[in-house]
N, C-alpha and C positions, 0 to 999 in steps of 0.2 A: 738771582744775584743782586748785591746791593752796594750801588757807590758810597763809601763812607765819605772819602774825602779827594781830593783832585787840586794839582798846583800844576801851572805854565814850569814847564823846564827850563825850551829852548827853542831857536827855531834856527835852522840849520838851511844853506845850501847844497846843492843834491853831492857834492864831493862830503859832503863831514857828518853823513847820518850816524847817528848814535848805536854804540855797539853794544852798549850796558845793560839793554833794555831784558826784559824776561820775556816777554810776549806783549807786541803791539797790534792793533784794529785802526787801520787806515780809513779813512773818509773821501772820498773822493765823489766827484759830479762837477755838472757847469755851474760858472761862476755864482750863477744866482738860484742855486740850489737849495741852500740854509743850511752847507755846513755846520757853520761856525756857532747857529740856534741849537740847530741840534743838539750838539756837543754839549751847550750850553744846559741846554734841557738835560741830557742825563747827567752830567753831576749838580745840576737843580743848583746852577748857577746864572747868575745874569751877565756878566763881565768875563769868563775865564776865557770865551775864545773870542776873538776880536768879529766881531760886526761891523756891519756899515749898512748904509742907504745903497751904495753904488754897490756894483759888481765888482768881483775884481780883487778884495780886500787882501788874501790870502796868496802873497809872491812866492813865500817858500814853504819848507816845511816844518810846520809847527809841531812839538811835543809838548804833552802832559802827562804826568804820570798822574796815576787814578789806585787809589789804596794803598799810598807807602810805597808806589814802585809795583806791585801785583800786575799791574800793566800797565802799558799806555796808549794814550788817544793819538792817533797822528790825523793831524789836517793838512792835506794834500792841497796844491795850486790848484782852483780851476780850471774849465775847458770851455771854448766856446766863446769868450770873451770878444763882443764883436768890434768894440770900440778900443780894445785895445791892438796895437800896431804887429802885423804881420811877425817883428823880430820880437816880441815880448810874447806872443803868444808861443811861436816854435821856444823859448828860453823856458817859459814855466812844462811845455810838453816836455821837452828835455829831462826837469828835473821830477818830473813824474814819471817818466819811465826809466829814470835811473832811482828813485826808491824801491817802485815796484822790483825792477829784475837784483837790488842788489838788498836791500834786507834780509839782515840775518834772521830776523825773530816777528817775521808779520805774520798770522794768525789766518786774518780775514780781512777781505775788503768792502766795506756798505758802498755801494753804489746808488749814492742821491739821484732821481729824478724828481723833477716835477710832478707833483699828484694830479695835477689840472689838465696836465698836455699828454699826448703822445708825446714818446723815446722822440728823441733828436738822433740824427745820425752819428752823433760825436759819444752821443750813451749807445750806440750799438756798436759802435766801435770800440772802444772801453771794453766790455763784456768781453766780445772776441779777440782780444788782446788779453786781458783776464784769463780766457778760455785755453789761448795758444800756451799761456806758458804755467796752464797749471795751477794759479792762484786763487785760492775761495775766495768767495765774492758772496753778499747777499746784498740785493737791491731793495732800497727801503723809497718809498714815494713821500713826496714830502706836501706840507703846505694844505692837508686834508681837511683842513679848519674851515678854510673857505669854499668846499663844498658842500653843497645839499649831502643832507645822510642819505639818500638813496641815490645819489649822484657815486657814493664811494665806491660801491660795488662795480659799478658800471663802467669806472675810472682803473678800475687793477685788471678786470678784463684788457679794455684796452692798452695800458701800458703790457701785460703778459703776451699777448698779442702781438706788441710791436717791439718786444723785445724777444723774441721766438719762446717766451719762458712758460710754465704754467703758473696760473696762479695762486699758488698757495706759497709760490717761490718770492712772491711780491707785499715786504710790509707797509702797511698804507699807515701812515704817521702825520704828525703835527707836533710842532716844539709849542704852539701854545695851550693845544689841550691834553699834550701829558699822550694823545695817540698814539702806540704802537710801541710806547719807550720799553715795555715790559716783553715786548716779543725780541727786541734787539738786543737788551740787555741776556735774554736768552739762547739767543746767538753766539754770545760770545761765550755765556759758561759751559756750552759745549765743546769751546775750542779750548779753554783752561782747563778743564778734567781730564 
């Protein structure tokens, strides 16, 4: 599959999710996952999803449509945010689990972790929450740029591991060098066919 082109919709709070859409692929992980690079990497953009230096960037929920509408990108709130305030973190949880259970047209979900670290307990809980109600999900590891190449193998062990998964269930990615974009993109034209 190939992104021609990709434009910002909208970005909505968890009451006014978009009903129009044909089929959307949610992004989800903690704050400082690299959604928003990601994103940026597969429609081979530098600006479409907002970044930052800090954690956090991502309040509500953003849409993109990606080929004229054929689908959409959705960028989910973070988790995990340690500095932000106890009421902001339950408010973005909120509106992450009222897209997940109320989406008419979500596809699948990439569940960001960190390529560097073992699963956090907020990404094992995600999954299982994923799991309970049903939801495809595939977990892409992020940030694989800055490890040794024989560090990479040894790094999807461990997150599969600490995510009860196997590893062939885990894509090991990088938004700067183009890693893994072609297995996710893969992912999805499974669920458009």
């Amino acid at each position: 599959m190939k992104i021609i082109n990709a434009k910002f919709l909208t970005t909505v709070a968890s009451q006014n999710l978009l009903q129009n859409t044909k089929c959307e692929f949610a992004f989800v992980g903690k704050s400082n996952a690299g959604k928003s690079s990601l994103i940026n990497a597969l429609t081979n953009s530098k600006s479409l999803a907002r970044t930052g230096k800090t954690a956090g960037v991502t309040k509500n929920i953003n849409y993109f449509s990606i080929n004229n509408g054929v689908f959409c990108f959705v960028d989910l709130p973070g988790y995990g945010y340690h500095t932000a305030g106890k009421q902001e973190q339950n408010k973005w949880a909120e509106i992450l689990e009222y897209y997940l259970t109320n989406s008419q047209n979500l596809k699948c979900v990439f569940v960001l972790v960190d390529g560097r670290h073992e699963p956090s307990d907020n990404d094992r809980l995600m999954l299982k929450y994923l799991n309970q109600f049903a939801i495809p999900f595939a977990v892409v590891a992020t940030k694989c740029d800055k490890l040794k190449k024989n560090d990479i193998a040894k790094n999807r062990q461990m997150i599969a591991h600490g995510l009860a998964l196997g590893e062939s269930n885990i894509i090991m990615s990088s938004s700067a060098t183009k890693l893994g974009l072609k297995e996710i993109l893969s992912v999805m034209q499974n669920f458009i066919n």
